[in-house]
LOLUM-533567 format. One line per 4 residues: their letters; for each residue x, y, z of C-alpha. Coordinates in nm, 4 decimals. Layout:
<pts>
a) X,Y,Z ~ ...
</pts>
This chain:
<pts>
xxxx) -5.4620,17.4671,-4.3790 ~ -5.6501,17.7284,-4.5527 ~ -5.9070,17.5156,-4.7377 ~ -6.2456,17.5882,-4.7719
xxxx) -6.1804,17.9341,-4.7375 ~ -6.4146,17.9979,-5.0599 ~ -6.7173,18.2542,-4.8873 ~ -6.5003,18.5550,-4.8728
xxxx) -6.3150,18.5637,-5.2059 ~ -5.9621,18.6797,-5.0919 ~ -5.8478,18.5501,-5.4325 ~ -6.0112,18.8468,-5.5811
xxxx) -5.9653,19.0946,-5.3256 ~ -5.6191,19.0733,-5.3414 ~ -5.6255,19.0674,-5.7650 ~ -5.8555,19.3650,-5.7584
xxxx) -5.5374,19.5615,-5.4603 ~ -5.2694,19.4207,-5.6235 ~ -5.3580,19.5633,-5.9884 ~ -5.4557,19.9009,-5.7793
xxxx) -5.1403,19.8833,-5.6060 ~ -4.9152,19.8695,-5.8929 ~ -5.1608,20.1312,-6.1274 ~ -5.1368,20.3851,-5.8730
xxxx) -4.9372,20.7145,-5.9223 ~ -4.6270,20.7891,-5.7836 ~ -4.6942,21.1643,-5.8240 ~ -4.6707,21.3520,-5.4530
xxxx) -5.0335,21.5538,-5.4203 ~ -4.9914,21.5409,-4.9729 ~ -5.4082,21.6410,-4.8787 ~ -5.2605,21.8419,-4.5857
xxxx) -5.2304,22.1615,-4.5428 ~ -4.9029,22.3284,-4.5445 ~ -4.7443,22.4036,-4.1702 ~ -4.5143,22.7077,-4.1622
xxxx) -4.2293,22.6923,-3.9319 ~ -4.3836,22.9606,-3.6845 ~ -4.6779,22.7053,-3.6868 ~ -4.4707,22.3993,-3.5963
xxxx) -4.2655,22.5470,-3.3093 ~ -4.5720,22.6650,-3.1795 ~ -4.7728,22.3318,-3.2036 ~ -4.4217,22.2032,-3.0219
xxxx) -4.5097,22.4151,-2.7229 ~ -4.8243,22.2665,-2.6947 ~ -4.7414,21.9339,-2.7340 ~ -4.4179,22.0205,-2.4791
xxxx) -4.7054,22.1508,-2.2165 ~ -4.9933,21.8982,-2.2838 ~ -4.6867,21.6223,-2.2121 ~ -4.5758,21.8647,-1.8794
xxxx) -4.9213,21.8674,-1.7763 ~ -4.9804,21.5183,-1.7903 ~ -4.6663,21.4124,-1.5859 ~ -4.7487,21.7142,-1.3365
xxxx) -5.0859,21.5786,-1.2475 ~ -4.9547,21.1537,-1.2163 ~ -4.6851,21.3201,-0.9916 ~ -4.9862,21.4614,-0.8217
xxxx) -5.1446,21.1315,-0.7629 ~ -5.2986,21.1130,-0.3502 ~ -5.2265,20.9222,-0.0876 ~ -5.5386,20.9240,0.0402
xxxx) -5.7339,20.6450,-0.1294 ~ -6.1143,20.8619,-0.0943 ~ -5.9098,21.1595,-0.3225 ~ -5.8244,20.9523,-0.5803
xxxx) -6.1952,20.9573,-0.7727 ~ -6.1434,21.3201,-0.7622 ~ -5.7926,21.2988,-0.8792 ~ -5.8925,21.0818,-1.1975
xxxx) -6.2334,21.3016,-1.2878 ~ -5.9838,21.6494,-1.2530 ~ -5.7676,21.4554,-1.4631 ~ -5.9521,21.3279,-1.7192
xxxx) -6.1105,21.6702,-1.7792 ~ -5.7705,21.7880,-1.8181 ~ -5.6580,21.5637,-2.0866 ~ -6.0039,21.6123,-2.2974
xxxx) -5.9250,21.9726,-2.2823 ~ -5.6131,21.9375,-2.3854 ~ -5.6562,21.7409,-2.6519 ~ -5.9343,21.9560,-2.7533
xxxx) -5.6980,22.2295,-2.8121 ~ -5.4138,22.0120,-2.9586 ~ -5.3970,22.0557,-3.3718 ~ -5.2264,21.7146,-3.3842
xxxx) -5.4937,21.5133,-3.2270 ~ -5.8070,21.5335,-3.4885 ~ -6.0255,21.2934,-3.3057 ~ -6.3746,21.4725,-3.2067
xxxx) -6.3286,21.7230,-3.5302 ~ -6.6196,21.5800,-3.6253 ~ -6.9113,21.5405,-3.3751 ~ -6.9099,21.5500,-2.9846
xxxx) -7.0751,21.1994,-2.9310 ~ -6.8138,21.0259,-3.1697 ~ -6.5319,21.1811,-2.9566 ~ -6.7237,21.0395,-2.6371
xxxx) -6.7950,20.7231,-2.7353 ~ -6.4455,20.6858,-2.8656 ~ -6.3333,20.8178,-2.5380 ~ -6.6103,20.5549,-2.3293
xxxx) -6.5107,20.2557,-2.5204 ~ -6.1281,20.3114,-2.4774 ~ -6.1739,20.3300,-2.0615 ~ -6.3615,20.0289,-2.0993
xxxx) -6.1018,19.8191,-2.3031 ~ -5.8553,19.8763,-2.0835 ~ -6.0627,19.8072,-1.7599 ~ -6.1238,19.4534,-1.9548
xxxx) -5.7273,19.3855,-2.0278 ~ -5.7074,19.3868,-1.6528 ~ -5.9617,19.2122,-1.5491 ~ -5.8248,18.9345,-1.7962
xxxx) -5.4583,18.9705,-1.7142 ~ -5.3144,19.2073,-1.4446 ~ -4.9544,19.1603,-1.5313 ~ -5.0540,19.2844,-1.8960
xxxx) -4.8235,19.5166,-2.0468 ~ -4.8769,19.9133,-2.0854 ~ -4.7173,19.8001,-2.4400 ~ -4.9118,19.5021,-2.5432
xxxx) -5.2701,19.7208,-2.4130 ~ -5.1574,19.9478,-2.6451 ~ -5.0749,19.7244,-2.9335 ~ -5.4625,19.5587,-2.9090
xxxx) -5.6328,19.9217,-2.8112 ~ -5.5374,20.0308,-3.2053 ~ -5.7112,19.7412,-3.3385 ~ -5.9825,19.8452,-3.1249
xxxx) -5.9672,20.2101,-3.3007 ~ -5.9929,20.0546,-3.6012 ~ -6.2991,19.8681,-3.5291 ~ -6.4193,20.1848,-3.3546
xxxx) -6.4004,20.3792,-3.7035 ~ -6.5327,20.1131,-3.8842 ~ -6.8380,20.1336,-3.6678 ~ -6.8641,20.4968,-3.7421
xxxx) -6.7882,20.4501,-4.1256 ~ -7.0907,20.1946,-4.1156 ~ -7.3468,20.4136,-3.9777 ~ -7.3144,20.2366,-3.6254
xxxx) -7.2422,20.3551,-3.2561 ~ -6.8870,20.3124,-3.1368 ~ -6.9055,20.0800,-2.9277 ~ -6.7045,19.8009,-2.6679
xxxx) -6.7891,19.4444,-2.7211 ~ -6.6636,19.1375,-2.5948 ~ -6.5824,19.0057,-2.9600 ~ -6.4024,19.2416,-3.0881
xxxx) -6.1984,19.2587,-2.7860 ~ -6.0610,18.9037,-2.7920 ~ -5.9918,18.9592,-3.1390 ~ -5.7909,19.2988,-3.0315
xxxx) -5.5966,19.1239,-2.7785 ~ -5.5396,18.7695,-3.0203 ~ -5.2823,19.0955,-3.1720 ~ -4.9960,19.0963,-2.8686
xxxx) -5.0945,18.7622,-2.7501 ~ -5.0295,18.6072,-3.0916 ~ -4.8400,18.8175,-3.3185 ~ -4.5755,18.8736,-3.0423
xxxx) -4.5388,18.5645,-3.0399 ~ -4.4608,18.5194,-3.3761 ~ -4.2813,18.8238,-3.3997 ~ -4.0242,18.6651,-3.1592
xxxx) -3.6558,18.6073,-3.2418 ~ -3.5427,18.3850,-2.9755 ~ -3.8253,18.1178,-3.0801 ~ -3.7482,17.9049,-3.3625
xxxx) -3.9409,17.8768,-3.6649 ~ -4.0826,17.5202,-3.5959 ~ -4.2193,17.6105,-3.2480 ~ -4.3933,17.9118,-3.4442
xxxx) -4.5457,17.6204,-3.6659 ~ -4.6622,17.3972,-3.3857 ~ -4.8226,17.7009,-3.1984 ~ -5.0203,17.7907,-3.5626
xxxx) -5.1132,17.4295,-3.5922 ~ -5.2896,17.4399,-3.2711 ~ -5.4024,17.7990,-3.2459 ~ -5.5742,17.6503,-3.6236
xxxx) -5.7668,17.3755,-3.4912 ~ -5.8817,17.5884,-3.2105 ~ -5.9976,17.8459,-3.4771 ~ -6.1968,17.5648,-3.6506
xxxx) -6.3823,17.5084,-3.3142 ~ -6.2089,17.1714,-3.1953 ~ -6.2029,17.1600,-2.7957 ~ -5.8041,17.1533,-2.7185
xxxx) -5.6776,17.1361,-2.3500 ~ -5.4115,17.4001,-2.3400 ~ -5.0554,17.3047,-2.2763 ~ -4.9346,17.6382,-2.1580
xxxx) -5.0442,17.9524,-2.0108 ~ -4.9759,18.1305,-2.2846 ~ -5.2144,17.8752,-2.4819 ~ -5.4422,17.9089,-2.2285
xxxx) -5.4983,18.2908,-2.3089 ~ -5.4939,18.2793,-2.6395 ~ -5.7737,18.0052,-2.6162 ~ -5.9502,18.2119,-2.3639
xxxx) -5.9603,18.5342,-2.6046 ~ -6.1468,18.2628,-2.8564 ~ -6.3591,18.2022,-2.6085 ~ -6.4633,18.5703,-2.5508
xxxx) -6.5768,18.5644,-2.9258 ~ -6.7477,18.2520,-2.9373 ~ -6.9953,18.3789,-2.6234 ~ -7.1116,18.6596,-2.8802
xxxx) -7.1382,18.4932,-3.2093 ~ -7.2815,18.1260,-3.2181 ~ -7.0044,17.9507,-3.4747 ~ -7.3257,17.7842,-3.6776
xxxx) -7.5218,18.1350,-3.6969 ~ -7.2052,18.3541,-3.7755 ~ -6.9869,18.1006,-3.9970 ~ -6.8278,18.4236,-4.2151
xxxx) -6.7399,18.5759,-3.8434 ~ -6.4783,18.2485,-3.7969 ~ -6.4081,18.2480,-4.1494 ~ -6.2867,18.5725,-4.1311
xxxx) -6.0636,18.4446,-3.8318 ~ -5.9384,18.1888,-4.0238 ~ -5.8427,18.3999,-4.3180 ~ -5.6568,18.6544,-4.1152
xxxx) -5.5095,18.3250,-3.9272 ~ -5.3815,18.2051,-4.3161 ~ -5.2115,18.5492,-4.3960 ~ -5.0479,18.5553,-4.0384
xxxx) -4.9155,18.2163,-4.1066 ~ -4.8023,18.3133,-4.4683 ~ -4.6302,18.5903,-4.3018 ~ -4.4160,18.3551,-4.1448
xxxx) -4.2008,18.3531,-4.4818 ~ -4.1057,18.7358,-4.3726 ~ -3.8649,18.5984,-4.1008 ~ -3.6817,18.3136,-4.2813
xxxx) -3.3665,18.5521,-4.3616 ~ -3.2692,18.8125,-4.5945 ~ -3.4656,18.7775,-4.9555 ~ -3.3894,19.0139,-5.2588
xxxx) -3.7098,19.1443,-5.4589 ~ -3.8541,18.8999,-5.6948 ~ -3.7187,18.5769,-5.4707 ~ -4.0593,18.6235,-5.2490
xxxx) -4.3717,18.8141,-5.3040 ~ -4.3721,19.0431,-5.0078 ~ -4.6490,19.2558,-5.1904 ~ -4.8954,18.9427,-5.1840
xxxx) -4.8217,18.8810,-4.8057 ~ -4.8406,19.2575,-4.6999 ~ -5.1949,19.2591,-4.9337 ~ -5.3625,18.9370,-4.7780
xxxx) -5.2672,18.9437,-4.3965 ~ -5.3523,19.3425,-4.3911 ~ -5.6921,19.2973,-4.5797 ~ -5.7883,18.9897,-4.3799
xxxx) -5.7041,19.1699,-4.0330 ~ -5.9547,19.4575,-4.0715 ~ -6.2061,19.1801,-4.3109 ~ -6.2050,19.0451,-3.9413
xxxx) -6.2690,19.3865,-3.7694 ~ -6.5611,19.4452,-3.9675 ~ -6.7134,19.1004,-3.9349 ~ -6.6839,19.1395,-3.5520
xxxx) -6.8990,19.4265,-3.5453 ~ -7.1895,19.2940,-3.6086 ~ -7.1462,18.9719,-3.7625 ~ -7.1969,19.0351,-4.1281
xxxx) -7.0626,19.2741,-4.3934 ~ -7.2098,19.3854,-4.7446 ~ -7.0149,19.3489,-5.0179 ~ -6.9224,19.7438,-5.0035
xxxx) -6.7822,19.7056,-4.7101 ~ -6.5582,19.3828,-4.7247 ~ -6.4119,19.5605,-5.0371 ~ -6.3061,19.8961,-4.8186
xxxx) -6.1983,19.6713,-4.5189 ~ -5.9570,19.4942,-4.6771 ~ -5.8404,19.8012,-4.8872 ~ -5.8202,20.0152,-4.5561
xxxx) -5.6017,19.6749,-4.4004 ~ -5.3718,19.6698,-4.6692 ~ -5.2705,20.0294,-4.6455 ~ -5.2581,19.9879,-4.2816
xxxx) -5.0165,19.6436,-4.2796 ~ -4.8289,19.8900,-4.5540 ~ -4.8049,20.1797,-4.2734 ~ -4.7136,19.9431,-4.0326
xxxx) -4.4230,19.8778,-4.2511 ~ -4.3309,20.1406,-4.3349 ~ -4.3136,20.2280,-3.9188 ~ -4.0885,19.9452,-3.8496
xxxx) -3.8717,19.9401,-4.1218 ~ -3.5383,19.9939,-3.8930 ~ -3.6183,19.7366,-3.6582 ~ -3.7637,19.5183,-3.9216
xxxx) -3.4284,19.5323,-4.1524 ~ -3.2303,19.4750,-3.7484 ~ -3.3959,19.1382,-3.7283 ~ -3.3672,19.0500,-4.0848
xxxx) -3.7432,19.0340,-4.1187 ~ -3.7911,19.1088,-4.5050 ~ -4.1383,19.3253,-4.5691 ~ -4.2265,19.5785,-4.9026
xxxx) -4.0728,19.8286,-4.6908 ~ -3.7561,19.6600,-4.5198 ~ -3.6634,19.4355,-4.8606 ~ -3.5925,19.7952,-5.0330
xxxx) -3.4892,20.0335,-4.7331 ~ -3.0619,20.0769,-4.7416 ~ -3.0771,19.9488,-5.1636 ~ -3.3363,20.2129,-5.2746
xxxx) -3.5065,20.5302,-5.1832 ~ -3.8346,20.4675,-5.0193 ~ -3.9833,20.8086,-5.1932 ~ -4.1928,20.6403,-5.4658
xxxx) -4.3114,20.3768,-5.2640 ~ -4.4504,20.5383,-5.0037 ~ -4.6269,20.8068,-5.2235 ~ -4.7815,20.5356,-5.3653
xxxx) -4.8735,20.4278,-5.0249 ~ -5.0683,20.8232,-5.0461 ~ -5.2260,20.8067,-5.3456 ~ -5.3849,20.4470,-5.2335
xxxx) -5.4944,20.6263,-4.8953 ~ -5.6553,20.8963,-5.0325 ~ -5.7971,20.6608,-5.3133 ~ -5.9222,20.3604,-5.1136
xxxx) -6.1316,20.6089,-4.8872 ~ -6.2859,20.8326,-5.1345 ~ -6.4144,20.5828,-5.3837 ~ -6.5329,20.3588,-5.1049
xxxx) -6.9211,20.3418,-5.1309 ~ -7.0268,20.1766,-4.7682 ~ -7.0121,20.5045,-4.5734 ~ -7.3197,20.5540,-4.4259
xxxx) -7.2402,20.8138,-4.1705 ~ -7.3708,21.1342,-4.1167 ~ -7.1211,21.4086,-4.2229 ~ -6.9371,21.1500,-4.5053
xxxx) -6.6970,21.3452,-4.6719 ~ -6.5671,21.4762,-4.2916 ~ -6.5452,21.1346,-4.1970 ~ -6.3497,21.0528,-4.4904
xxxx) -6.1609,21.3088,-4.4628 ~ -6.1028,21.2581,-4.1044 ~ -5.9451,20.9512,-4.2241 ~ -5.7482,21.0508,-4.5175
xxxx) -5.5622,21.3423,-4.2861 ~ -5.4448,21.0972,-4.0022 ~ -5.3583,20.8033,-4.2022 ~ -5.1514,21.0370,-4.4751
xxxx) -5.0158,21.2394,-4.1171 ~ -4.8984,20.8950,-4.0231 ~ -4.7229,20.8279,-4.3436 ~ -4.5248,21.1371,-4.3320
xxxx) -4.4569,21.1050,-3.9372 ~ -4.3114,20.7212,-3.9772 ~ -4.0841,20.8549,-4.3559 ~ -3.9631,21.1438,-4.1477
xxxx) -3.8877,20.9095,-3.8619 ~ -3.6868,20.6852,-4.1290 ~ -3.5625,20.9634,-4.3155 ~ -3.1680,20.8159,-4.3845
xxxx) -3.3794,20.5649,-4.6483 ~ -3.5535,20.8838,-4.8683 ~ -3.3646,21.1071,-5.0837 ~ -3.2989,21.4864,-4.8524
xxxx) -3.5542,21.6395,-5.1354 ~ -3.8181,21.4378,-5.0613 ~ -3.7732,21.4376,-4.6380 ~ -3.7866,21.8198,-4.7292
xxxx) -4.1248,21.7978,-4.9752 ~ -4.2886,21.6033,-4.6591 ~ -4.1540,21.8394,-4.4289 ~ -4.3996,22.0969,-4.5023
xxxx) -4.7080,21.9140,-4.3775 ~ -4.5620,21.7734,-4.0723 ~ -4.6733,21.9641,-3.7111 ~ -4.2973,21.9743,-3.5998
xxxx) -3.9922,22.0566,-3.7171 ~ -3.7672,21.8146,-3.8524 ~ -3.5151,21.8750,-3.5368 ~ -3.8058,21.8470,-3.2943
xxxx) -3.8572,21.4888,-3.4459 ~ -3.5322,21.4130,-3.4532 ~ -3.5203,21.4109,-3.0887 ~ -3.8532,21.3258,-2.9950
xxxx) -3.7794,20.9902,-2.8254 ~ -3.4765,21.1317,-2.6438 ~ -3.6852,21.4431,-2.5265 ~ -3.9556,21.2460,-2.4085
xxxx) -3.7608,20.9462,-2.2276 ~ -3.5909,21.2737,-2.0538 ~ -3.9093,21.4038,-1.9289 ~ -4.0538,21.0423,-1.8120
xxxx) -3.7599,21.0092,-1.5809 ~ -3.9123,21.2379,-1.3400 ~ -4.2577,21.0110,-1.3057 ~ -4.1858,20.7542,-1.0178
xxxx) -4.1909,20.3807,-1.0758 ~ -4.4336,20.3662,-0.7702 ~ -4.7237,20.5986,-0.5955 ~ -4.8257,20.4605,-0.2663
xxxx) -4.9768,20.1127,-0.2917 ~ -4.9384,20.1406,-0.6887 ~ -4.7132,20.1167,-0.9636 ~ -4.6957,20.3567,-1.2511
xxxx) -4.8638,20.1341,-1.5135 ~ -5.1227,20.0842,-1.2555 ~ -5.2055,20.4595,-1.1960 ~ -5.1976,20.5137,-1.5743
xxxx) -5.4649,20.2659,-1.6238 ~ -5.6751,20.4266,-1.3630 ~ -5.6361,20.7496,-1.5192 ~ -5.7761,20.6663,-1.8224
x) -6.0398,20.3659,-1.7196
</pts>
């Protein structure tokens, strides 16, 4: 597996990240602007009504089956508003038809994961939908409408379809191995009968790509698929027990599958990418697997799955590491030369803020494995307080409790996804 994979020169993409990842500073400059405590608990009441509001109006959801068009345009108009208003959401800051076609492609995502499975998780529509963010700022970073398309979303939804598979503790290692070696030769273009329904999906989503990129016309589209395929089977080593640093090169795995997923996203777009822009893809997926770890450190060190993040956490303070993880943010998007958007610097900038607001969000979240000075350096830029975090999940799961499992002829998930389709 893996050869022939010679067009896109991962090789040196990963040389050129890995020598940028270990050259890069480990001196906290946060390109946020300080949030005083005043601000914070205030930004907290917003966030406590905008959360109130939405749970008022699915409580509110009719009966009457002729209302409920109303219900979801009243709605809608709502939320927009709300999150118009809302400091911590920064998407639309910089023009009205981005935030709309954002907005337009979302609704139609999710109308598609229904149409392809209705038992689909809120969960695993959620997992694919960020992939589909990602693809949707790429298209803005290249100078192209945001916009759905059938490719990119059986890529998106390969992600829960796939990687939860993978990700899965209660199947063994060599059933993992079997399901790569088919979901491989499926990749390459061979004509496999599914033996499962879950193969049967997964094949399906292949499908939806293949009906918008011809495999002889677009050969660096499956390539792409195939590379991305090669780092997710590499990952693989992640789950094969506890590993101390220098028995396995976590970096190299973290670099490779996060560069090739977003290599992917790009070629999806359109079908081709200039050298420019391969470069900042798979810089902007390496700092995203990195976030990723960074997000699911507990749970990752729980299940014994080693990552850059988990194989330190508990045996060394995360602080340097994850300024790093700054400082290559901040650098990957400003030197990146393939923005060809109008209003550049605010779309970089756009970028910088929520990826770096991430950072600080998933350290605070995991804030027993940084020393107390550095959870209190962060603290400053974050939109709550530190208590308000704390408790977040509890607060929330509180307020939830009072939404019903079912409205009429519907379930909750249901009504959600009619909200926002």
């Amino acid at each position: 597996m893996g050869e022939g994979l010679n067009k896109i020169n991962v090789a040196e993409l990963k040389k050129e990240y890995r020598n940028k990842w270990w050259r890069m500073s480990n001196l906290l400059e946060v390109p946020l602007k300080e949030s005083s405590y005043l601000k914070k608990k205030n930004t907290e009441k917003k966030f406590e009504k905008l959360v109130d509001e939405v749970i008022e109006h699915i409580n509110s959801f009719p009966e009457a089956i002729e209302k409920r068009e109303q219900w979801k345009s009243e709605g809608q108009k709502k939320l927009e508003k709300s999150i118009q208003g809302f400091e911590g959401f920064e998407l639309g800051s910089v023009d009205e038809k981005m935030k709309m076609q954002f907005i337009d492609t979302t609704k139609e995502f999710i109308r598609e994961c229904k149409k392809f499975d209705k038992d689909i998780s809120y969960g695993d529509i959620g997992q694919a939908m960020r992939n589909v963010w990602i693809i949707s700022i790429l298209q803005k970073t290249f100078g192209k409408d945001i916009k759905f398309s059938m490719a990119s979303f059986g890529y998106s939804m390969l992600y829960p379809y796939s990687d939860n598979y993978l990700d899965n503790p209660e199947i063994t290692i060599e059933e993992k191995k079997k399901f790569n070696e088919r979901f491989y030769r499926r990749l390459l273009g061979e004509e496999l009968r599914p033996n499962s329904e879950h193969e049967n999906q997964i094949f399906q989503l292949i499908e939806r790509i293949e009906q918008v990129y011809d495999r002889r016309s677009f050969e660096k589209v499956y390539e792409s698929l195939l590379i991305i395929f090669e780092g997710q089977r590499k990952s693989l080593i992640q789950q094969e027990g506890i590993s101390n640093p220098y028995e396995k090169d976590m970096l190299d795995i973290s670099i490779e599958k996060g560069g090739a997923s977003v290599i992917a996203d790009g070629y999806l777009i359109e079908g081709d990418l200039t050298a420019e822009e391969e470069n900042f893809s798979f810089g902007y997926g390496f700092l995203l697997q990195l976030c990723d770890d960074l997000q699911d450190v507990k749970e990752d060190k729980e299940n014994n799955h080693m990552t850059v993040m988990s194989q330190l956490a508990g045996r060394y303070e995360l602080d340097n590491i994850v300024t790093k993880l700054i400082n290559l943010t901040i650098e990957v998007v400003k030197e990146a030369n393939c923005f060809r958007c109008e209003n550049e610097e605010l779309v970089k900038k756009l970028i910088i803020d929520n990826c770096v607001l991430m950072i600080i969000f998933a350290a605070a979240m995991a804030k027993e494995y940084f020393s107390k000075s550095y959870i209190k350096e962060i603290e400053k830029y974050l939109p709550f307080t530190m208590g308000y975090i704390e408790k977040l999940k509890s607060r929330m799961r509180s307020k939830f409790k009072s939404i019903e499992r079912t409205y009429y002829d519907l379930d909750i998930e249901e009504v959600v996804y009619y909200l926002l389709s």
